[in-house]
C-alpha positions as semicolon CSV with decimal commas, in nm:
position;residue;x (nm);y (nm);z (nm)
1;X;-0,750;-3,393;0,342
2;X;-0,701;-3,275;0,713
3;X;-0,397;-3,454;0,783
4;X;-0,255;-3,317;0,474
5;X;-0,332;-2,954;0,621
6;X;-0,239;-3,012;0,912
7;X;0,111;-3,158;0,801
8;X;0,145;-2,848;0,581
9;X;0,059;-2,610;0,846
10;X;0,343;-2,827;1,102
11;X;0,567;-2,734;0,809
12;X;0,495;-2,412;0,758
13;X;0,520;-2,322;1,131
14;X;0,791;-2,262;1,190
15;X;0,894;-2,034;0,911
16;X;0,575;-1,824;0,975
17;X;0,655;-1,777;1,319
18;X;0,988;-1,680;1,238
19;X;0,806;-1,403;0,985
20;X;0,576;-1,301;1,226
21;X;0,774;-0,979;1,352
22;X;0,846;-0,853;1,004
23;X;0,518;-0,924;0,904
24;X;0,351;-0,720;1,226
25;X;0,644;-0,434;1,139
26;X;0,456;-0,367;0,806
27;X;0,129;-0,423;0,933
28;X;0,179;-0,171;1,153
29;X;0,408;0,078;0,989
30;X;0,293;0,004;0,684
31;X;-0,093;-0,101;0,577
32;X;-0,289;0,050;0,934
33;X;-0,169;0,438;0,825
34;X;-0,313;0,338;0,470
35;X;-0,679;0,440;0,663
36;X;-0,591;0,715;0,707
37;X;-0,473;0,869;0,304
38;X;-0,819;1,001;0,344
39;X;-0,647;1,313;0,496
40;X;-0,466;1,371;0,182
41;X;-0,796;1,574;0,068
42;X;-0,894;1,740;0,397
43;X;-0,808;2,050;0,593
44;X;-0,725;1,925;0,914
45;X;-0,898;2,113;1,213
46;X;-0,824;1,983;1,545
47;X;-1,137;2,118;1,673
48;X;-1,349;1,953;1,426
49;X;-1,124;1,599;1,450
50;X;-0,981;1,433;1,146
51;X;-1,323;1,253;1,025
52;X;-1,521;1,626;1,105
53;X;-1,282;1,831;0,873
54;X;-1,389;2,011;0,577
55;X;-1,292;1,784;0,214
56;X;-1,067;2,036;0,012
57;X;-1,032;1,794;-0,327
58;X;-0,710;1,827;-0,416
59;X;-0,581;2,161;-0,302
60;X;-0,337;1,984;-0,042
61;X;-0,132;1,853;-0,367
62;X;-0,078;2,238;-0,527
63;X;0,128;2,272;-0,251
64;X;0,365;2,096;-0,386
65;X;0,361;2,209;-0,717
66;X;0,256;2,601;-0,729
67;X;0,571;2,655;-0,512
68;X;0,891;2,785;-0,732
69;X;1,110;2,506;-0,551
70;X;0,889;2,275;-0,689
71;X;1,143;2,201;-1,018
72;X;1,453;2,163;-0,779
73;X;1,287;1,936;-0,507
74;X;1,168;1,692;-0,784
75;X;1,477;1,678;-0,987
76;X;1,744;1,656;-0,687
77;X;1,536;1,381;-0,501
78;X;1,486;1,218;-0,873
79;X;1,872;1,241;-0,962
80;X;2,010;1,212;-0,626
81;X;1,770;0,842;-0,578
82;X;1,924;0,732;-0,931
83;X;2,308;0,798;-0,827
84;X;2,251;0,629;-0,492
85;X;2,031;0,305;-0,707
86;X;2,330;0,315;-0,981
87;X;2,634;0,357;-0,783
88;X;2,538;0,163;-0,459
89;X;2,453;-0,106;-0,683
90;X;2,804;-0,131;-0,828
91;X;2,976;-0,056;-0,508
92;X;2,796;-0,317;-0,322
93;X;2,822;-0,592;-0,559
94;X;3,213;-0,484;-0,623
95;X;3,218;-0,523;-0,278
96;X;3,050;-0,840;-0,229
97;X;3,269;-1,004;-0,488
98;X;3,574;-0,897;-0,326
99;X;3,487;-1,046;0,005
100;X;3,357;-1,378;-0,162
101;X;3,737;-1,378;-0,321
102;X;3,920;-1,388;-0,008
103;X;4,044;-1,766;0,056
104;X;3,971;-1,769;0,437
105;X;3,572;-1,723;0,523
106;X;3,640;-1,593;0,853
107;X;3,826;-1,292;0,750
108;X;3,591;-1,240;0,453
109;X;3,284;-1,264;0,732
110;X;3,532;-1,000;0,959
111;X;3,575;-0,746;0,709
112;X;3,185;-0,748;0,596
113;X;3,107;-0,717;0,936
114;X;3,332;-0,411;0,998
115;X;3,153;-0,276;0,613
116;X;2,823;-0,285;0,763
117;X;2,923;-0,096;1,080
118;X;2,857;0,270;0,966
119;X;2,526;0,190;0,851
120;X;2,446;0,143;1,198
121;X;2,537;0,482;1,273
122;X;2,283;0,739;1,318
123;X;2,281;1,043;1,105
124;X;2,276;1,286;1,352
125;X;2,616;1,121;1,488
126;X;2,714;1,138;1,123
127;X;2,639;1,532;1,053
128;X;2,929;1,588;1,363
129;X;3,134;1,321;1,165
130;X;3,126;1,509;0,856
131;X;3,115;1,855;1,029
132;X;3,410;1,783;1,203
133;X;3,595;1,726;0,830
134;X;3,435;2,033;0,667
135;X;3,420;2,257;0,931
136;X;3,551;2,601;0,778
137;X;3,736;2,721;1,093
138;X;3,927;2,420;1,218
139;X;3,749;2,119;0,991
140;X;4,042;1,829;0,875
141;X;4,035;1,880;0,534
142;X;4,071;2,237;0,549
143;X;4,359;2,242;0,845
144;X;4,516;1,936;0,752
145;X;4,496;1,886;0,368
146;X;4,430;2,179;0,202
147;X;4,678;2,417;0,409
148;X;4,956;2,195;0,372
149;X;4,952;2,140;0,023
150;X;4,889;2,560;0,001
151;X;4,563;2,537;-0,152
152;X;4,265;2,763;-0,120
153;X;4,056;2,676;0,190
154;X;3,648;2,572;0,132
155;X;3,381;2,706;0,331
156;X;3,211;2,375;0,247
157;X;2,873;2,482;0,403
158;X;2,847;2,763;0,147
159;X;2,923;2,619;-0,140
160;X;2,648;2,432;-0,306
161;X;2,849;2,253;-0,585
162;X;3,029;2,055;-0,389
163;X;2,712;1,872;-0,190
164;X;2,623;1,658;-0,473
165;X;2,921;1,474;-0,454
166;X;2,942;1,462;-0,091
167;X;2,639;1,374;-0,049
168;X;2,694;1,082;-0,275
169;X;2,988;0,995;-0,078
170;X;2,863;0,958;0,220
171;X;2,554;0,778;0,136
172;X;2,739;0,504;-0,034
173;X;3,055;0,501;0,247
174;X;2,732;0,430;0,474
175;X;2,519;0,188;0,293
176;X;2,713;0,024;0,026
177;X;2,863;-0,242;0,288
178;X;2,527;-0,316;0,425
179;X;2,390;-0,349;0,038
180;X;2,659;-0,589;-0,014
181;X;2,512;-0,847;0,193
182;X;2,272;-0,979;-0,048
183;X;2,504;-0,981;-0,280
184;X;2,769;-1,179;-0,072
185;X;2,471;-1,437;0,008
186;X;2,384;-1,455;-0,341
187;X;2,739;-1,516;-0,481
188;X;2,789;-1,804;-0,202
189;X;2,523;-1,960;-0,382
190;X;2,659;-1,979;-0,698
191;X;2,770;-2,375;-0,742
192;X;3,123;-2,378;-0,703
193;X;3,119;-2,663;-0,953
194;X;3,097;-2,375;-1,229
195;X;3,408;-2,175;-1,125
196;X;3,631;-2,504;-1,136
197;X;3,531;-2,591;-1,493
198;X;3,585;-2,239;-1,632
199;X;3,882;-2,244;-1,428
200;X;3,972;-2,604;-1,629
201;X;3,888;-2,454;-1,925
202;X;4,144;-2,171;-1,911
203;X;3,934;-1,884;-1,733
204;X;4,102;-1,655;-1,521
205;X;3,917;-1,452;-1,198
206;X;3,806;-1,156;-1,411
207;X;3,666;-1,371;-1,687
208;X;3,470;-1,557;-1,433
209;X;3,385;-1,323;-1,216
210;X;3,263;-1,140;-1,575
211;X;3,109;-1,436;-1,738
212;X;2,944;-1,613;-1,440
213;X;2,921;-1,422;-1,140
214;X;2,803;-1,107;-1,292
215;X;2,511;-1,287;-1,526
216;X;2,399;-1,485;-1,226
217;X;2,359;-1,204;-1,001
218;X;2,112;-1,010;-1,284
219;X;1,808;-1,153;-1,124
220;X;1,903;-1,023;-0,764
221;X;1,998;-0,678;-0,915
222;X;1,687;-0,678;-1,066
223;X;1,469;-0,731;-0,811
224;X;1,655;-0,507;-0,546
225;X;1,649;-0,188;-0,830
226;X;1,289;-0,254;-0,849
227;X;1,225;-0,226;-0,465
228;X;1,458;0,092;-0,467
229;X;1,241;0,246;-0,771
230;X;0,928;0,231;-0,571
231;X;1,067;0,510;-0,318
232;X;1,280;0,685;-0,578
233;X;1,047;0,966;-0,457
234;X;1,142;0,961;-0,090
235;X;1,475;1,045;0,039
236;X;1,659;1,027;0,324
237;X;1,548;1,275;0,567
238;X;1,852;1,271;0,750
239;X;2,135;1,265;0,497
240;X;1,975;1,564;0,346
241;X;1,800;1,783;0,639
242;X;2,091;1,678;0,896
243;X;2,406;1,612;0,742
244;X;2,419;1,971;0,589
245;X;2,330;2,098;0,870
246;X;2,011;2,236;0,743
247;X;2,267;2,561;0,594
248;X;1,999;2,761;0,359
249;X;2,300;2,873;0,110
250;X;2,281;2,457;0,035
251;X;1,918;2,477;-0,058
252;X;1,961;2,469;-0,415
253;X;2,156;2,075;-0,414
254;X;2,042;1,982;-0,065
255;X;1,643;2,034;-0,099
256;X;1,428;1,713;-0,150
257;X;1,051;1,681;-0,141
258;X;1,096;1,544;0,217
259;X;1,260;1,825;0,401
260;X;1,086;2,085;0,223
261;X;0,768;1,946;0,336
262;X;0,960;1,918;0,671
263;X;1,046;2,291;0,653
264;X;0,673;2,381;0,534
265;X;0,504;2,190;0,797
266;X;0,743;2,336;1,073
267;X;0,572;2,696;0,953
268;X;0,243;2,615;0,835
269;X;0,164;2,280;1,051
270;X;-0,048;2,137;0,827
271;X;-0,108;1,770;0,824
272;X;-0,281;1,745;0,510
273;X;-0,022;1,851;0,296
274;X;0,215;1,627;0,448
275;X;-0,029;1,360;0,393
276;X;-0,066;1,498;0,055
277;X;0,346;1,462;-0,003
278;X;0,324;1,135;0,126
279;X;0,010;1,035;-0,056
280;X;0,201;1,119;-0,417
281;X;0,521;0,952;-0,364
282;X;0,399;0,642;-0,301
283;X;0,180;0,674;-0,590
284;X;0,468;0,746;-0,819
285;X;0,655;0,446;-0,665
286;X;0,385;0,254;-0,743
287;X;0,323;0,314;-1,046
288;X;0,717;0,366;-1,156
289;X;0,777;-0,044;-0,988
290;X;0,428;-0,173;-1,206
291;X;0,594;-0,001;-1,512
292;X;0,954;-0,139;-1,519
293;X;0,829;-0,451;-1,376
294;X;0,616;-0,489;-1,682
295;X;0,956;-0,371;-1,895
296;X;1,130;-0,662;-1,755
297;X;0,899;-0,926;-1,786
298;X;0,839;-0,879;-2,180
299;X;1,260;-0,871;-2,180
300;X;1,273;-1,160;-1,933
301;X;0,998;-1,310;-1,753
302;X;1,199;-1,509;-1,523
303;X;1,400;-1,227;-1,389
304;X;1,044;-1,011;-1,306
305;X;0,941;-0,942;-0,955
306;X;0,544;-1,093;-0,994
């Protein structure tokens, strides 16, 4: 019995060790803070300490909803997490299939490489980036498209209806290569032995890429939408607070539950309603990834995360 553990745990080794930092990353980041939801329900005093505070129930959550914004943080962070789950998801697989098309691996491996690039870019590099197209006074598209072709110029950071789109944009020009990794990884698994028989049996590239790519990359889609569901009620602090430039005329298609918490918190400085904010969106998450998981297993219970 001990020299089967012990040749399990030689095994096993390896791989753990090579899980270790990941695994430490969420310890760290992301079960330690779980001590500390207990501040969700107090009213922080810095002279008292954290564990001296007075309890307040749940007066640190009416914050977020007895505020008039409370309608357009929800629904923008709900619709705006739903574009970015729907569209990056077709983007990156379209994407990934193109790349596992190309006949030579190295230049399919050199133009992934160059997709994944922007993701490494930081937003605050990006808000110049996109400030330097939309800028009203000398911005590209204004001075070099619009003018030309004698159309109207945009003061983009004033106009609110254009944002959702942008912002959609930009979020998938910056993440969709990056998302099309898995993708790529999971379509160079596909046995090649497949392709050549449809392709004996009369099957052209869009038939198989219709009939046997896209089935066999259902289970990966799944799993991947349900991680995204459980923080369809965070958002990226950075593509929204930064990118427009924090411009209050945007407020009405720019405003999430993260910066306005942000902006709160800047005025009022209190932790427990940001721990509050926090608190509730990972509860929703939670509950929204136990819900469709439980949809997909009683449709498929192969294709379920657990």
């Amino acid at each position: 019995m001990k020299n089967k553990r012990s040749s399990a745990l030689k095994k096993t080794a390896p791989l753990l060790l090579l899980a270790a930092p990941g695994l430490l990353y969420f310890l760290i980041n992301s079960y330690i803070p779980m001590f500390g939801v207990f501040i969700a329900f107090k009213d922080v005093n810095y002279a008292k300490g954290i564990f001296g505070s007075d309890w307040v129930g749940f007066d640190n959550f009416q914050f977020l909803f007895k505020t008039t914004d409370a309608w357009i943080m929800t629904r923008n962070t709900l619709l705006y997490n739903l574009a970015f789950i729907v569209i990056g998801t077709i983007c990156s697989i379209f994407i990934a299939i193109l790349m596992a098309e190309l006949l030579r691996k190295l230049y399919s491996k050199l133009y992934l490489s160059g997709l994944v690039l922007p993701n490494l870019i930081s937003m605050v590099v990006l808000s110049m980036l996109v400030f330097a197209f939309l800028n009203a006074d000398s911005g590209f598209i204004n001075k070099s498209i619009l003018g030309p072709l004698g159309l109207p110029e945009i003061n983009w950071y004033s106009e609110a209806k254009y944002w959702p789109y942008l912002l959609v944009f930009i979020q998938m020009w910056k993440t969709a290569g990056y998302g099309s990794i898995v993708y790529f990884a999971s379509i160079a698994g596909i046995d090649k032995s497949i392709y050549e028989a449809a392709k004996i049996d009369g099957a052209g590239k869009l038939r198989q890429i219709r009939t046997i790519t896209l089935p066999l990359l259902k289970p990966t889609v799944i799993v991947l939408g349900l991680m995204s569901l459980g923080r369809i009620f965070n958002s990226d602090f950075g593509l929204f607070y930064q990118v427009p430039l924090n411009a209050g005329a945007l407020y009405s298609t720019t405003q999430t539950i993260d910066t306005y918490v942000y902006r709160a918190l800047m005025q009022l400085n209190d932790i427990g309603m940001s721990a509050a904010a926090g608190l509730y969106q990972s509860l929703v998450g939670f509950v929204l990834v136990l819900v469709v998981n439980a949809i997909v297993k009683r449709v498929n219970s192969e294709n379920a995360l657990f």
